[in-house]
Backbone as a chain_set.jsonl record, in Angstrom:
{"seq": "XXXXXXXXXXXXXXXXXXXXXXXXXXXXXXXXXXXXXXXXXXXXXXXXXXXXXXXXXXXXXXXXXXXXXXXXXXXXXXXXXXXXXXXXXXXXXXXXXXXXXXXXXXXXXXXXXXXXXXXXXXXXXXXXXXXXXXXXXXXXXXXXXXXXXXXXXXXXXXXXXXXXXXXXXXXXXXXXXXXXXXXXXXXXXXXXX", "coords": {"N": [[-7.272, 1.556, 8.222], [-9.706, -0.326, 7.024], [-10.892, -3.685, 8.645], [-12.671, -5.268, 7.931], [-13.083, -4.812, 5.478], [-10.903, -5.607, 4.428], [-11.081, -8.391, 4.921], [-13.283, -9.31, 3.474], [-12.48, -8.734, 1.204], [-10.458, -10.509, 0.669], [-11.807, -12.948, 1.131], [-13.427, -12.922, -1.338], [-11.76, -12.648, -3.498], [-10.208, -15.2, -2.916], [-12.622, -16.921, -3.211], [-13.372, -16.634, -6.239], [-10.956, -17.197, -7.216], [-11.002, -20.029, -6.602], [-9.969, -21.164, -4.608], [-9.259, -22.929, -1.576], [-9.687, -22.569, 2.201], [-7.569, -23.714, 3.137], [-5.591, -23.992, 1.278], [-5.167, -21.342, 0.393], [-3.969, -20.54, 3.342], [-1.716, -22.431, 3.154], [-0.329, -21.629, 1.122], [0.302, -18.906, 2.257], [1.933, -19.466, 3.995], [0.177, -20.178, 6.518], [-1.877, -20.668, 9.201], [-5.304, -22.78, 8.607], [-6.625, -21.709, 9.806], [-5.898, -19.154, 10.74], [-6.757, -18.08, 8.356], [-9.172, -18.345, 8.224], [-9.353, -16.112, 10.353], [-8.984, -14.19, 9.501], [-11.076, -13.701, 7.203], [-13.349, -13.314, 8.602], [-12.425, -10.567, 9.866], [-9.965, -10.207, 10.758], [-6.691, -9.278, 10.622], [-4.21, -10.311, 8.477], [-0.638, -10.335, 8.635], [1.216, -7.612, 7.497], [3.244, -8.501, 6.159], [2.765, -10.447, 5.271], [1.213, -9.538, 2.788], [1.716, -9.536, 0.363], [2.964, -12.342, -0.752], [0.092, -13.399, -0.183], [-1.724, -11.9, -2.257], [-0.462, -12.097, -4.824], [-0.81, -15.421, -4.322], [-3.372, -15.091, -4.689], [-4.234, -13.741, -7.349], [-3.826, -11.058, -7.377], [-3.755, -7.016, -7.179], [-2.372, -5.933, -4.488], [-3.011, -3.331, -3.76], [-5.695, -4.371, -4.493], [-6.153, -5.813, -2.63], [-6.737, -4.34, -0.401], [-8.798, -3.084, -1.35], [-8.361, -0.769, -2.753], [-8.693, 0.253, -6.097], [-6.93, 1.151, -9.593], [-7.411, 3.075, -12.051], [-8.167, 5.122, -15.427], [-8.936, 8.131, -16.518], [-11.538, 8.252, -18.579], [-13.505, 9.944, -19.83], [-14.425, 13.447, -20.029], [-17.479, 15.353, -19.015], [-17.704, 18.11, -19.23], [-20.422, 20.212, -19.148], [-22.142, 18.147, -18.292], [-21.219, 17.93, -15.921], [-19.71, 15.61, -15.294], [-17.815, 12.353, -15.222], [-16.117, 10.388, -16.303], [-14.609, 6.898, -15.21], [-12.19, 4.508, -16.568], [-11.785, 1.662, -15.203], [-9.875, -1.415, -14.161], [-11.606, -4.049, -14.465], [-14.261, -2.861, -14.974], [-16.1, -0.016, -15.407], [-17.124, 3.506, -14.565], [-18.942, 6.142, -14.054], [-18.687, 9.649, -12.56], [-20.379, 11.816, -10.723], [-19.816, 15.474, -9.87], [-20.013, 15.847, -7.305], [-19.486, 13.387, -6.131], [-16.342, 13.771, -7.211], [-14.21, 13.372, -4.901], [-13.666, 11.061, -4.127], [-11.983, 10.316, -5.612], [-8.682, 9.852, -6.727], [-6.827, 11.558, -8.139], [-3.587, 10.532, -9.963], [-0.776, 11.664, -11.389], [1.775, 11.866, -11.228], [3.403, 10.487, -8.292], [4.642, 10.641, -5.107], [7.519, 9.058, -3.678], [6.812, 8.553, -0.811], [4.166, 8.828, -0.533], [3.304, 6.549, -2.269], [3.724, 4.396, -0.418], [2.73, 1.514, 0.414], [1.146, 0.741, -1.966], [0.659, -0.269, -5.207], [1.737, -0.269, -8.637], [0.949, -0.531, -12.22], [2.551, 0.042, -13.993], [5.819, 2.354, -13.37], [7.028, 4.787, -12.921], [10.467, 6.339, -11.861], [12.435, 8.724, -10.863], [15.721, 9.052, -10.275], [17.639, 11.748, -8.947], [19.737, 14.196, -7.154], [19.012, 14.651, -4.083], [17.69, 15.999, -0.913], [19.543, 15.085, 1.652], [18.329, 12.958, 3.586], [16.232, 11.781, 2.376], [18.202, 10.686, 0.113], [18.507, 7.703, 0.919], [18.777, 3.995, 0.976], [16.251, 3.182, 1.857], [14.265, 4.541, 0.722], [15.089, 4.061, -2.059], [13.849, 1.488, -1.909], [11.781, 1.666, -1.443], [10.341, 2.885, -3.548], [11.454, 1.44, -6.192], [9.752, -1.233, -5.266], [7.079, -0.73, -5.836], [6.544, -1.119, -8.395], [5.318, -3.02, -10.426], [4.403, -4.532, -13.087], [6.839, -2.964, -15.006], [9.483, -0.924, -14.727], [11.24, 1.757, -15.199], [13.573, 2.976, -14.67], [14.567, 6.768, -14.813], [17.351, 9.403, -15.34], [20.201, 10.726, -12.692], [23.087, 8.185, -12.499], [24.626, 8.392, -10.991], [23.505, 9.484, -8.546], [21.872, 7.538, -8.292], [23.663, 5.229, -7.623], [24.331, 6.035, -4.882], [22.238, 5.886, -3.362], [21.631, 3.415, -3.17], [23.736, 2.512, -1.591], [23.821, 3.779, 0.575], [22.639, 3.068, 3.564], [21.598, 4.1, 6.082], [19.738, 5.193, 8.825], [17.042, 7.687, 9.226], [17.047, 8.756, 12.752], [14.028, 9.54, 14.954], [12.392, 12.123, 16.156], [9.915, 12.317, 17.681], [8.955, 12.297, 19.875], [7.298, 10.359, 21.215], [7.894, 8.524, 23.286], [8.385, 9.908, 25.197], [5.891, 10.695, 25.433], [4.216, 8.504, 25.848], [5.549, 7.841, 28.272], [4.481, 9.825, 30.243], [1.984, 8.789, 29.746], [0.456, 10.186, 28.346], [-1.874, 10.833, 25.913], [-4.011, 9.832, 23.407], [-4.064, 6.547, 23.479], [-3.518, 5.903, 26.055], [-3.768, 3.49, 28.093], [-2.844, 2.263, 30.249], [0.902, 1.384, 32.335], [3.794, 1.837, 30.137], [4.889, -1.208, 28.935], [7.68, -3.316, 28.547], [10.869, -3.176, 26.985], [11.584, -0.858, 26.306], [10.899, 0.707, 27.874]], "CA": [[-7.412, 0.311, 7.489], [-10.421, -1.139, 7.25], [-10.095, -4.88, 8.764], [-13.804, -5.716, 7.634], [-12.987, -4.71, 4.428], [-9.942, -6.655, 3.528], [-11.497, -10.107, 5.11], [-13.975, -9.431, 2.646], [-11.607, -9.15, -0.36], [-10.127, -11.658, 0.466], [-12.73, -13.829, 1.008], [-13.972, -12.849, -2.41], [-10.533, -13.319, -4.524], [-9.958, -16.785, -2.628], [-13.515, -17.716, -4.402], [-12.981, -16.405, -7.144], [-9.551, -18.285, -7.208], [-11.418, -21.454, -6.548], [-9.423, -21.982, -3.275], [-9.838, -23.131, -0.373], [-8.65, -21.582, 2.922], [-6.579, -24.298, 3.617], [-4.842, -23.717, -0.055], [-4.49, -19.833, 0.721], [-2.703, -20.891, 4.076], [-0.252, -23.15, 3.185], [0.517, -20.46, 0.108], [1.211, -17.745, 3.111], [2.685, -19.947, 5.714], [-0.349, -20.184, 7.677], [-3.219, -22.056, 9.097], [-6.453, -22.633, 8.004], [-7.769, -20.957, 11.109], [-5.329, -17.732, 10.258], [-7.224, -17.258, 7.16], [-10.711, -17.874, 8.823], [-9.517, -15.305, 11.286], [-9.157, -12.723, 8.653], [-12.267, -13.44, 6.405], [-13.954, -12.809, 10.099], [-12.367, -9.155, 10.163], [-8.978, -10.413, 11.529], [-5.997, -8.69, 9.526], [-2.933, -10.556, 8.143], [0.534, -9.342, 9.007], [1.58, -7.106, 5.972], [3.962, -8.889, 5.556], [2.227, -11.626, 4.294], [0.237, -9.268, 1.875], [2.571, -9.846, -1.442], [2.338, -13.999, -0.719], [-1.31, -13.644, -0.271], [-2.155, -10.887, -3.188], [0.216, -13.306, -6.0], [-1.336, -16.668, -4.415], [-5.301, -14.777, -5.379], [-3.997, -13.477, -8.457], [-5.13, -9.496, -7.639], [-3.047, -6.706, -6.65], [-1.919, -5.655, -2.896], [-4.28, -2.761, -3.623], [-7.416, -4.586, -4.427], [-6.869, -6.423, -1.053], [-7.224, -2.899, 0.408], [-10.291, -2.308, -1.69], [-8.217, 0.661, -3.736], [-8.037, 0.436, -7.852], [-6.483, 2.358, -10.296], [-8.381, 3.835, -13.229], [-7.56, 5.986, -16.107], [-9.953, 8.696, -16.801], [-11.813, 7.975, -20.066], [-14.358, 11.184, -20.4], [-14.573, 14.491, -19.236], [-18.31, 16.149, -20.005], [-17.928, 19.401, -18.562], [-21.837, 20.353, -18.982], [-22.921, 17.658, -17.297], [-20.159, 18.004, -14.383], [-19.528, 13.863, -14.95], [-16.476, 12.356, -15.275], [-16.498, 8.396, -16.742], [-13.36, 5.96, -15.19], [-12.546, 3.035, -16.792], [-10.697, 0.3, -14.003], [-9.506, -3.182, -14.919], [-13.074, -4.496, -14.918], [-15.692, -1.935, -15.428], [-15.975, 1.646, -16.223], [-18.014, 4.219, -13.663], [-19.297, 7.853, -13.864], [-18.755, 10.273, -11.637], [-20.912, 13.317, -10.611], [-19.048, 16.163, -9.766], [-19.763, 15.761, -5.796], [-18.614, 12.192, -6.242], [-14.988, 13.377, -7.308], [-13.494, 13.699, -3.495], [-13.791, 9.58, -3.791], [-10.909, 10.057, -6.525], [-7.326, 10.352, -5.891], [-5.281, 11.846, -9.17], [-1.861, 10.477, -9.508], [-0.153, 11.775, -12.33], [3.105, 11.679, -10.413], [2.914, 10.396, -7.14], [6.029, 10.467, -4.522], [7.951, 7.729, -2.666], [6.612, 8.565, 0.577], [2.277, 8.892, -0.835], [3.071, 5.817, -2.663], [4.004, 3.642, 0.232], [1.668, 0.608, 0.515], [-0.063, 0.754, -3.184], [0.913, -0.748, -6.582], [1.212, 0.334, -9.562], [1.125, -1.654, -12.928], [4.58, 0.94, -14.444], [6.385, 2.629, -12.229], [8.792, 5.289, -13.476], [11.594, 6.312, -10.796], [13.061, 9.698, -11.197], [16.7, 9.637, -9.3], [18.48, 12.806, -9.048], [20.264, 14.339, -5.964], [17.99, 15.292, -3.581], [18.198, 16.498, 0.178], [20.055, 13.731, 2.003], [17.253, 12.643, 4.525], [16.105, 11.324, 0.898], [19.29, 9.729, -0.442], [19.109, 6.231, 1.421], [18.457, 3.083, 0.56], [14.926, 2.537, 1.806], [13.602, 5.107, -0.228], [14.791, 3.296, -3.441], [13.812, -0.043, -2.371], [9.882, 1.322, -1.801], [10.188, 3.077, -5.129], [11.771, 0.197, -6.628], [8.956, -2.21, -5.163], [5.896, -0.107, -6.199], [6.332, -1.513, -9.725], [4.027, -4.563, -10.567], [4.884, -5.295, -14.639], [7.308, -2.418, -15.442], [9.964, -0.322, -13.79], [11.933, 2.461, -15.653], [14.524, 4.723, -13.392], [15.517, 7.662, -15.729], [17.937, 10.609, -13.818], [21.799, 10.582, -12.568], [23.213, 7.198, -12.051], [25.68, 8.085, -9.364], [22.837, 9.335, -7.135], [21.054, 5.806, -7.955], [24.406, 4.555, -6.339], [24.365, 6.69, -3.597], [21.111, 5.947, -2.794], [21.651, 2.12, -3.053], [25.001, 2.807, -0.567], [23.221, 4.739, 2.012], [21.426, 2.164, 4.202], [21.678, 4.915, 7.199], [18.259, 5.051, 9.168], [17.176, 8.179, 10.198], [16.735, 8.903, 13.955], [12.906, 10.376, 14.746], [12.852, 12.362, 17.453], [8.557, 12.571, 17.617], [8.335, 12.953, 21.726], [6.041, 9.284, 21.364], [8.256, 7.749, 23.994], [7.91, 10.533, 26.21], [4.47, 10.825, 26.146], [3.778, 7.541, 26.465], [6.048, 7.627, 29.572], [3.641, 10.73, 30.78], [0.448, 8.564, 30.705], [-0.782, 10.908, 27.483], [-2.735, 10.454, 24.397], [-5.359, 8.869, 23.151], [-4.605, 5.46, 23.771], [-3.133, 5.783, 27.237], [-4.454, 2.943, 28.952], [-1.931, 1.741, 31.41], [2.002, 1.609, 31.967], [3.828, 1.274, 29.048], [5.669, -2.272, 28.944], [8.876, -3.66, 27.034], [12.404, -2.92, 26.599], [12.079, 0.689, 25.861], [9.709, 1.642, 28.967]], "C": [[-8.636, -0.42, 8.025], [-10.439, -2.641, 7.178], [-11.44, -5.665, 8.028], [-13.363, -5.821, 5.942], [-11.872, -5.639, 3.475], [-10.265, -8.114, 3.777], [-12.384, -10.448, 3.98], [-13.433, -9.584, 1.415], [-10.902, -10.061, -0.178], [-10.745, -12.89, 0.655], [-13.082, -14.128, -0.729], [-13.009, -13.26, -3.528], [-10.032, -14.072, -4.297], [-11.251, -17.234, -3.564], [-13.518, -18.013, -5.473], [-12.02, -16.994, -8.242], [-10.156, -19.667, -7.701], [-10.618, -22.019, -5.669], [-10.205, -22.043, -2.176], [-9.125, -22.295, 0.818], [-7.81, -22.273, 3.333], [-5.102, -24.388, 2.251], [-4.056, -22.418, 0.229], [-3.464, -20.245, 1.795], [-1.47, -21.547, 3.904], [0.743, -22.112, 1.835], [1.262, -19.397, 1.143], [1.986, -18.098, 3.862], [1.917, -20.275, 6.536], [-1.267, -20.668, 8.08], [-4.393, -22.085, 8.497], [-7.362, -21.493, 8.715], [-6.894, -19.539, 11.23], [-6.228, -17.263, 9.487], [-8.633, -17.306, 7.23], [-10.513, -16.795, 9.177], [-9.904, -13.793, 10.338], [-10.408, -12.308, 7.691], [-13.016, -13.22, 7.34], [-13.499, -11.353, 10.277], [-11.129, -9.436, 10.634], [-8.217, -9.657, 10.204], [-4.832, -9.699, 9.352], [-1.986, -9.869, 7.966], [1.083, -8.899, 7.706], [2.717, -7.568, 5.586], [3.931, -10.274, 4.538], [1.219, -10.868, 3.293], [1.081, -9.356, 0.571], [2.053, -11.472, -1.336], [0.812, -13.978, -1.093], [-2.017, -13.062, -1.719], [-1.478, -12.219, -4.48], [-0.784, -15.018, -5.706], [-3.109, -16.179, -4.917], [-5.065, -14.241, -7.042], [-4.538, -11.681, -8.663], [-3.463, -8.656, -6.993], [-2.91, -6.365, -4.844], [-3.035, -4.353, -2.375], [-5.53, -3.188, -4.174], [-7.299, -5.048, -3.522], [-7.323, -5.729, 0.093], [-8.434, -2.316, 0.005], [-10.241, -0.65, -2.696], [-7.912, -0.28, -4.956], [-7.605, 1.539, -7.991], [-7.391, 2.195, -11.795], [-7.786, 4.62, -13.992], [-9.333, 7.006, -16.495], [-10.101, 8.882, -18.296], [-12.634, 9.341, -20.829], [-14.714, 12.057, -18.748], [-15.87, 15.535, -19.809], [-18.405, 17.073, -18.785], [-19.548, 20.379, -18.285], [-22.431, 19.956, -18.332], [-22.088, 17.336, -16.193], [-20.34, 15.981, -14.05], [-18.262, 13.946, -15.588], [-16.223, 10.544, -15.227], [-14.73, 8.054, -16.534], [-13.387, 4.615, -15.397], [-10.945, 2.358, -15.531], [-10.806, -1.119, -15.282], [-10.966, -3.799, -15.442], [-14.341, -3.813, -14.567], [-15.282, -0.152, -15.457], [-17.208, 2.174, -14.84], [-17.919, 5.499, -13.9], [-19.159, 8.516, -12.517], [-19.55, 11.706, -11.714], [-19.787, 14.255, -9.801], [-18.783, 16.154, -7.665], [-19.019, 14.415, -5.179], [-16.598, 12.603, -6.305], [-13.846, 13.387, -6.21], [-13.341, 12.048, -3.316], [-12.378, 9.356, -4.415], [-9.737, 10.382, -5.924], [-6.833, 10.415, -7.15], [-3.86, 11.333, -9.116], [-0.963, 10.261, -11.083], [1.382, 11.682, -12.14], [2.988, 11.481, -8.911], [4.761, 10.657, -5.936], [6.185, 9.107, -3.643], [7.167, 7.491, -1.406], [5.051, 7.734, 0.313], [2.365, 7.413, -1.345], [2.98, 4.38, -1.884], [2.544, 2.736, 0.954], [0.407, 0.345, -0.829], [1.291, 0.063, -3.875], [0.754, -0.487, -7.255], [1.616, -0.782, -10.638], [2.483, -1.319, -13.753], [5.013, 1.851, -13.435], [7.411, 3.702, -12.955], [9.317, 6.294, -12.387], [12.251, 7.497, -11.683], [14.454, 9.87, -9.999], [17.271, 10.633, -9.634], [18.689, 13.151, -7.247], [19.318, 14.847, -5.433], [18.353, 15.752, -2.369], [18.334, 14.842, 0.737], [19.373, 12.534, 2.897], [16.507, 11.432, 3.154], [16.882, 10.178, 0.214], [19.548, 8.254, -0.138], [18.047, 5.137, 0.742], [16.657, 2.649, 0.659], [14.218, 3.464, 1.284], [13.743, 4.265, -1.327], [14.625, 2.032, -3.168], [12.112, 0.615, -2.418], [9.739, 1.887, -2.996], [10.339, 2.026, -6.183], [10.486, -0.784, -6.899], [7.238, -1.897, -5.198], [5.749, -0.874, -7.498], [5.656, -2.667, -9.694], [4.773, -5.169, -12.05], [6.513, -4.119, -14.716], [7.962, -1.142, -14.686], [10.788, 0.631, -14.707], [12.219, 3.731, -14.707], [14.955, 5.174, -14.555], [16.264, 8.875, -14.385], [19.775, 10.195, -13.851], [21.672, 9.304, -11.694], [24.183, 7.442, -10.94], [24.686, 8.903, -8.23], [21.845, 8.001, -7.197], [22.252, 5.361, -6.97], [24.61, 4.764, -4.813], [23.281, 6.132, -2.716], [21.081, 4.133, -1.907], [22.881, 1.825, -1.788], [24.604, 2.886, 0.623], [22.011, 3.922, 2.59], [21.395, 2.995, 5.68], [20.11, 4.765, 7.373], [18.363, 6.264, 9.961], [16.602, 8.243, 11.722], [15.289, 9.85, 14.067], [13.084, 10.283, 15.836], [10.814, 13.171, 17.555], [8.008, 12.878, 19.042], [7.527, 12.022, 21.635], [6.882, 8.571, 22.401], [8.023, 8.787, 24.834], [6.739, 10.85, 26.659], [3.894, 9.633, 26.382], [4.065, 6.987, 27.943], [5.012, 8.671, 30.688], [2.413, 10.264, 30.93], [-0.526, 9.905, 29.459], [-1.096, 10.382, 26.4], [-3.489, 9.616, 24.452], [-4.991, 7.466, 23.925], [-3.513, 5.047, 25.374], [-3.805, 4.494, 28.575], [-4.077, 2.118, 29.983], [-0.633, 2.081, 31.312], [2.278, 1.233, 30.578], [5.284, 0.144, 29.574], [6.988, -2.237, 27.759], [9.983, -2.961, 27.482], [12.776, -1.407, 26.574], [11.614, 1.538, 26.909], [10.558, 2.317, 29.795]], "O": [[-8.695, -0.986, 9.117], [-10.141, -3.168, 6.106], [-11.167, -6.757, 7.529], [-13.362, -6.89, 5.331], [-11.952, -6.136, 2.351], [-9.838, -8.991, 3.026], [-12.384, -11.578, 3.491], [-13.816, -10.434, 0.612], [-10.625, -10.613, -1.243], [-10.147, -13.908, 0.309], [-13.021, -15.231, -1.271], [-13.342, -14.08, -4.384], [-9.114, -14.304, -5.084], [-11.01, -17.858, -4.597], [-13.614, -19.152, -5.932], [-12.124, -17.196, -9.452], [-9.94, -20.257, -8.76], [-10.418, -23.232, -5.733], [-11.279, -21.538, -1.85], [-8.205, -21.508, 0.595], [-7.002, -21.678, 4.046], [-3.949, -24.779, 2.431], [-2.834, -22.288, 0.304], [-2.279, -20.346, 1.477], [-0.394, -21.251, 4.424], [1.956, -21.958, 1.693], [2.438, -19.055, 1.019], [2.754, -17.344, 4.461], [2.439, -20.752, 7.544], [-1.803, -21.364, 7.217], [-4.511, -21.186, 7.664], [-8.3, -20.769, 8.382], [-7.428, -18.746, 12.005], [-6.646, -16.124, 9.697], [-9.344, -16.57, 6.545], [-11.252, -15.98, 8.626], [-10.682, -12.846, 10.454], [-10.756, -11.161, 7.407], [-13.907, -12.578, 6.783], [-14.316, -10.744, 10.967], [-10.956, -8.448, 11.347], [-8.755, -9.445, 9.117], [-4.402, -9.96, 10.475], [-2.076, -8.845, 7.288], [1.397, -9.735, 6.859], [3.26, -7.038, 4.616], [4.593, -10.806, 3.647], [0.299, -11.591, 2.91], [0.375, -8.984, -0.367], [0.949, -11.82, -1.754], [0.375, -14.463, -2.137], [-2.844, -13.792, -2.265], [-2.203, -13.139, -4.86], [-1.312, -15.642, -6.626], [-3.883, -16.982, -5.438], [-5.96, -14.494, -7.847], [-5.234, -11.166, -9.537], [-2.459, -9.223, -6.561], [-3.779, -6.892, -4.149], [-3.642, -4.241, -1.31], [-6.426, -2.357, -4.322], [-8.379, -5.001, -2.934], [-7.942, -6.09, 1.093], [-9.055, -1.421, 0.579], [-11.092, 0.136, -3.113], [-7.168, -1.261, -4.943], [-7.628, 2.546, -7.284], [-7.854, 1.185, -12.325], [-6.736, 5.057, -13.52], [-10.467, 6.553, -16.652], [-9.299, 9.393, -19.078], [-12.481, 9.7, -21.997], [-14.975, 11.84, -17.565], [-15.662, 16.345, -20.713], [-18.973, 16.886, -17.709], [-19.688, 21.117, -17.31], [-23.243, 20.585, -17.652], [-22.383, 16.34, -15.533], [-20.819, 15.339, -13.115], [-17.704, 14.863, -16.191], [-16.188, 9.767, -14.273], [-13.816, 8.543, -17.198], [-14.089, 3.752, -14.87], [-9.76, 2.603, -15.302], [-11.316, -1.511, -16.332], [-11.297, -3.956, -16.618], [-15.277, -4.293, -13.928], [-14.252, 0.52, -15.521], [-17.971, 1.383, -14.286], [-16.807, 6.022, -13.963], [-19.497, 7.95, -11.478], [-19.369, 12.543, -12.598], [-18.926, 13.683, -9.132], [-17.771, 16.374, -7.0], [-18.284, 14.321, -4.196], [-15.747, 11.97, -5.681], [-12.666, 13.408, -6.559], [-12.838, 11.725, -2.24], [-11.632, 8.477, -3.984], [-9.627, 11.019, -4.877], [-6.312, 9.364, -7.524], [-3.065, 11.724, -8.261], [-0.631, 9.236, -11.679], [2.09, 11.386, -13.102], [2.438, 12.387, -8.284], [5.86, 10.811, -6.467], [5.338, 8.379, -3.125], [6.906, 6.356, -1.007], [4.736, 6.605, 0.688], [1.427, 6.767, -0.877], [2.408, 3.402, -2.367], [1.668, 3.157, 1.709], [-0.75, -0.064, -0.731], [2.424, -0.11, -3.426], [-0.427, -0.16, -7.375], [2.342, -1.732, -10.343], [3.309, -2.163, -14.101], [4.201, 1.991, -12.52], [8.472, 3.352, -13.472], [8.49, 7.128, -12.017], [12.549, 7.374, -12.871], [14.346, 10.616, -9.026], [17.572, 10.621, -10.827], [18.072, 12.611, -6.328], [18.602, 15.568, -6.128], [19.541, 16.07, -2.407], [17.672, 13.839, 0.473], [19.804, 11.381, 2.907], [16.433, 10.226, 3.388], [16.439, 9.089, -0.15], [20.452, 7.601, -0.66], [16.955, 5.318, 0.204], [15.998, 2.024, -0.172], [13.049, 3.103, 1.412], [12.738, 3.668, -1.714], [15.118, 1.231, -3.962], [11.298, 0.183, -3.234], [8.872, 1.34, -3.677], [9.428, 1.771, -6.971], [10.097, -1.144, -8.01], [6.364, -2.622, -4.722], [4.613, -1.322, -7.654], [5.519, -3.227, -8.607], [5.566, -6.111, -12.053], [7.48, -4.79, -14.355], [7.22, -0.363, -14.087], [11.355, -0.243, -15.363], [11.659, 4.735, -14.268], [15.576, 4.468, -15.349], [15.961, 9.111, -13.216], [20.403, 9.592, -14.722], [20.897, 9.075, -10.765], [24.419, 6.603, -10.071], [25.092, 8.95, -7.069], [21.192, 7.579, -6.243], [22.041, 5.146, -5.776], [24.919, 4.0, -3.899], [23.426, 5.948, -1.507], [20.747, 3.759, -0.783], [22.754, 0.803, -1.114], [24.954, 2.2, 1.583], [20.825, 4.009, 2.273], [21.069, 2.214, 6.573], [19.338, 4.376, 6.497], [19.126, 6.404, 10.917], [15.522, 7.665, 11.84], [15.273, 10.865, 13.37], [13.534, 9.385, 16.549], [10.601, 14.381, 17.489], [6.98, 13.49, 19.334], [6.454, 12.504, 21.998], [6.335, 7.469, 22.427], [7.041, 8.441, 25.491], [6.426, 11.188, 27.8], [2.968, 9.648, 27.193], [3.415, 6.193, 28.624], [4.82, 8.287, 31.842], [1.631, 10.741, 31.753], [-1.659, 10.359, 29.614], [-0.5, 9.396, 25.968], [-3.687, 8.768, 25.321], [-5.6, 7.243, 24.971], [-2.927, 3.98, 25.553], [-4.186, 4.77, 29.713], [-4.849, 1.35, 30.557], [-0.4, 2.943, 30.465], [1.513, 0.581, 29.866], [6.271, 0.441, 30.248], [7.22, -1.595, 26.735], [9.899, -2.15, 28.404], [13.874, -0.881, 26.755], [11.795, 2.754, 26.967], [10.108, 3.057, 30.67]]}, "num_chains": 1, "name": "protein.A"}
């Protein structure tokens, strides 16, 4: 996550707005000198990125600097490839298309931290690691205008039931207790050390 990058969008869709930063803050909760910090490169806690994204009027991914696009033309001769976004349209040369990301169906997991403007939610039984609740709330909360779940309604209930969390067993507490990885740069502190 670039932190440069989102001070900047949000710099730009507060203008835009016609706010001030003392307007944006009191919309998130926070000071004036919070929302300097971040048009400076500072980041706001994601949890204040819905508040902030609704008080600019943009989505959660333009404050990340990603759109979505529909692809308008495909000229196979000249290896281009024209996307129109919300406000403007762009060509692509064929070495350009590694900038793109396809998402004709995307999954719960890939989708986590974007927006979309429809949303359609396929429940059916799946492997149970799957089945809990915080899967269908980030599926759920991907939607922006329009949400349609099609599929079996008694694994929607299941899903909505099953607030279980699973246990990750990644070996990051043990190696942090070992003094390895990258960002090893002293003991590790806190509750869990």
């Amino acid at each position: 996550m670039d932190n440069n990058l989102i001070g900047a969008q949000i710099t730009k869709f507060r203008k835009a707005a016609g706010l001030t930063q003392e307007e944006l803050g009191r919309a998130a909760g926070v000071s004036t000198q919070a929302v300097s910090r971040w048009e400076c490169g500072g980041t706001p806690d994601v949890a204040l990125m819905p508040a902030i994204a609704d008080k600019l009027g943009v989505t959660i991914d333009a404050l990340f600097g990603r759109e979505g696009g529909v692809v308008e033309d495909i000229d196979p001769a000249g290896e281009l490839m024209t996307v129109r976004f919300d406000d403007r349209t762009a060509t692509y040369v064929s070495d350009m298309l590694g900038e793109l990301e396809l998402a004709y169906a995307v999954t719960v997991h890939k989708s986590q931290g974007s927006e979309y403007r429809a949303v359609v939610l396929v429940a059916l039984p799946a492997a149970p690691a799957l089945m809990v609740r915080g899967v269908l709330y980030t599926g759920v909360t991907r939607a922006r205008e329009l949400l349609v779940v099609v599929g079996d309604d008694g694994a929607l209930g299941r899903m909505a039931a099953n607030d279980k969390q699973q246990r990750r067993y990644s070996g990051l507490r043990w190696r942090l207790r070992q003094g390895g990885g990258a960002c090893a740069a002293g003991p590790v502190v806190g509750p869990q050390a």
